[in-house]
C-alpha positions as CSV (number, residue, x, y, z in Angstrom):
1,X,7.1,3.0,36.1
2,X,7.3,4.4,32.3
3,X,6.4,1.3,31.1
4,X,3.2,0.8,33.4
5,X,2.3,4.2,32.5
6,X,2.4,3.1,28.5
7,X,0.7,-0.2,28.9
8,X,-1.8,1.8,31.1
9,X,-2.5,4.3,28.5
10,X,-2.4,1.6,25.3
11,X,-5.4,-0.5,27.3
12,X,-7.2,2.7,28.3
13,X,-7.0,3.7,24.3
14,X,-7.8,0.3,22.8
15,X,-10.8,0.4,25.4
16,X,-12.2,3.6,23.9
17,X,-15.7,2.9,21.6
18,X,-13.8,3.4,17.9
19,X,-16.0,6.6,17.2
20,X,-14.3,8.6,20.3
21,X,-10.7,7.5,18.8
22,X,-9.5,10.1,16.2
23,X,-7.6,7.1,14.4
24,X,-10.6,5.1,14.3
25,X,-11.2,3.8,10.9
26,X,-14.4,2.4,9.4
27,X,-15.0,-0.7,11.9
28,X,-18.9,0.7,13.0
29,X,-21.2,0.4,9.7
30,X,-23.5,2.9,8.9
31,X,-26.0,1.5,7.6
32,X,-28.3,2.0,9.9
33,X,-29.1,5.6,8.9
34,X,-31.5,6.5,6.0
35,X,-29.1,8.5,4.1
36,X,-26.9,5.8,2.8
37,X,-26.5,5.9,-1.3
38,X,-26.2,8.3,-3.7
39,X,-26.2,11.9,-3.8
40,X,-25.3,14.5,-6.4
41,X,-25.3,18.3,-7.7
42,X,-28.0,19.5,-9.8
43,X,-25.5,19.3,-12.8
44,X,-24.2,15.8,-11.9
45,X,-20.9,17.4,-11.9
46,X,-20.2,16.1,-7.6
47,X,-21.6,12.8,-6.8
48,X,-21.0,11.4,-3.4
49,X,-21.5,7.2,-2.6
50,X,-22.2,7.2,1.2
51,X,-21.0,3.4,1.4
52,X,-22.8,0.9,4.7
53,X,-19.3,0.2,5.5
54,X,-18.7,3.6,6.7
55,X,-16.9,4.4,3.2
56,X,-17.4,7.4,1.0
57,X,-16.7,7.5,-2.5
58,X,-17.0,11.0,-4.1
59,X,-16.6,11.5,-7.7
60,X,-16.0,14.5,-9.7
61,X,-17.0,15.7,-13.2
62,X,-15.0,12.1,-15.1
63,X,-12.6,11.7,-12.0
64,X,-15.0,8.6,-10.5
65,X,-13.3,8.3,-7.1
66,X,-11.5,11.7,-7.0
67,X,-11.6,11.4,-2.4
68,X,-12.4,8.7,-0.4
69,X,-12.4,8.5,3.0
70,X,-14.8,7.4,6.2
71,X,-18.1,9.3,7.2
72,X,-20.0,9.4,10.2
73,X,-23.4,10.3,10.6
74,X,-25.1,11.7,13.9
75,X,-29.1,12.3,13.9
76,X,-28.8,14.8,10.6
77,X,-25.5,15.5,10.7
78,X,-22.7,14.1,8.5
79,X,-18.6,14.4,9.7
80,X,-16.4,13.5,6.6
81,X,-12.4,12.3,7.1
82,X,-10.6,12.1,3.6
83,X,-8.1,9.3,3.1
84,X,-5.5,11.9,2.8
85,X,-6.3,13.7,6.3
86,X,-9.0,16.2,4.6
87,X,-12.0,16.8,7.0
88,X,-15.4,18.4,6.5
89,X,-19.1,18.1,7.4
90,X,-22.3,18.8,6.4
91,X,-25.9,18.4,7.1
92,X,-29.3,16.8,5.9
93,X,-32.3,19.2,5.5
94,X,-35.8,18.1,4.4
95,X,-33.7,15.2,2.7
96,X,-31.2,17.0,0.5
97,X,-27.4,16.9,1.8
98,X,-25.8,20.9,2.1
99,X,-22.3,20.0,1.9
100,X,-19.4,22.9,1.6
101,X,-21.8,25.4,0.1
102,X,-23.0,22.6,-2.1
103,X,-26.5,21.4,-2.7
104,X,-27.2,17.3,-3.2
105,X,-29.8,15.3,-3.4
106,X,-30.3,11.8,-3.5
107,X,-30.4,10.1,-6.8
């Protein structure tokens, strides 16, 4: 009966559309949103690479890929997951990204 129950719950997981899994990884491209590219602070100092892949890249003063991680984005919302288990989120406004308290816009 345990065992059932396990292959029940493995082929009701594996069923699951990736976005609902929380281990989902980049397997549905985004590039079907406008906002994929590059966007940065005012002083250059934060630049953030929203990849078609899925894939971020965010660089910081010289450190060029200081996180990396997977993004989602959902109408103008943007849901971040660091490669290292970091989450956070942010939001496009008259197209300019507000992200932690920071300001980017697309370069």
């Amino acid at each position: 009966m345990k065992h059932a129950f396990l292959a029940l719950a493995t082929a009701v997981l594996l069923a699951a559309p990736a976005a609902a899994r929380p281990d989902a990884q980049a397997d549905h491209p985004q590039a079907d949103h406008t906002y994929v590219g590059l966007w940065v602070t005012a002083d250059g100092h934060i630049r953030h690479e929203l990849l078609p892949n899925g894939r971020y890249v965010e660089a910081r003063g010289t450190r060029e890929r200081a996180y990396e991680g997977r993004y989602r984005v959902n109408g103008t919302h943007i849901e971040y997951w660091d490669d290292t288990g970091f989450t956070a989120d942010g939001d496009f406004r008259d197209d300019v990204l507000h992200h932690a308290g920071m300001v980017l816009c697309r370069r």
